[in-house]
N, C-alpha and C positions, 0 to 999 in steps of 0.2 A: 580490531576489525580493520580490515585493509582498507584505503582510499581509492582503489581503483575497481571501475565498473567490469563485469564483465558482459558479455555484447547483450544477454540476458534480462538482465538490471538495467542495462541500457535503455534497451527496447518498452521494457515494463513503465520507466518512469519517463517515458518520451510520450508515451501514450498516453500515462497518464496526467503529462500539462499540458497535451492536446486537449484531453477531456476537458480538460477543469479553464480554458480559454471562456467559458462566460463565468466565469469571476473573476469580478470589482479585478481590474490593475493592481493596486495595492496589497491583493491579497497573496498574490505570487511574487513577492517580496524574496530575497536570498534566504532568510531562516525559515519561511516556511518551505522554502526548496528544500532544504537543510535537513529539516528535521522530516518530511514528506518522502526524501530520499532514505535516511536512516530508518524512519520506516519499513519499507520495501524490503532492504536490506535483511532486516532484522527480523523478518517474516520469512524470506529466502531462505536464509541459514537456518532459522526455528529448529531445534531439534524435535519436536513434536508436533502433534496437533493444535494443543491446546496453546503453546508457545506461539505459533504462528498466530490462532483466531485473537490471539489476544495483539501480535503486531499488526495486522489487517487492521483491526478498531482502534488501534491509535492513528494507524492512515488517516484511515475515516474521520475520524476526530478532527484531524487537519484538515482533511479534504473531502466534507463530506457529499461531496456531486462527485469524487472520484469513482469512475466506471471500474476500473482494472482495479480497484481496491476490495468494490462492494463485491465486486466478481468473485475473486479471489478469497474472501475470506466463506461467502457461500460452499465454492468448492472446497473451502480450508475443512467447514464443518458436514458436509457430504461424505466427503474421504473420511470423518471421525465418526459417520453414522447416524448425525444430526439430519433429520430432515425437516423439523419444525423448528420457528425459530422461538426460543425460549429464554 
């Protein structure tokens, strides 16, 4: 996996430690950047549906006030057909 953004990723994850600015200082620490960002990432590429909803809830798991997370993974299971959530 490559280390560079593209303006995409970018954008996704600017939004979302705008979101996440009422959590504690401490919690937006560098590895949670880290692993928050590899996230994203790793949801982007997702070759499928179910690969993505399952990178989406690890966001979440990190950051679970992340807006553009919770968003995205809604839409992830929309697009797979899911409309309830189960």
């Amino acid at each position: 996996m490559q280390n560079v953004l593209s303006r995409r990723d970018a954008l996704l994850l600017g939004v979302s430690l705008a979101t996440s600015a009422a959590m504690p200082r401490q919690a937006l620490a560098a590895p949670l950047d880290q692993r928050l960002l590899t996230s994203f990432q790793e949801a982007l590429a997702a070759p499928d549906f179910e690969a993505a909803e399952r990178a989406w809830g690890r966001a979440i798991g990190i950051a679970p006030n992340n807006g553009p997370a919770l968003s995205n993974r809604g839409t992830v299971r929309l697009q797979n057909g899911r409309r309830a959530i189960g």
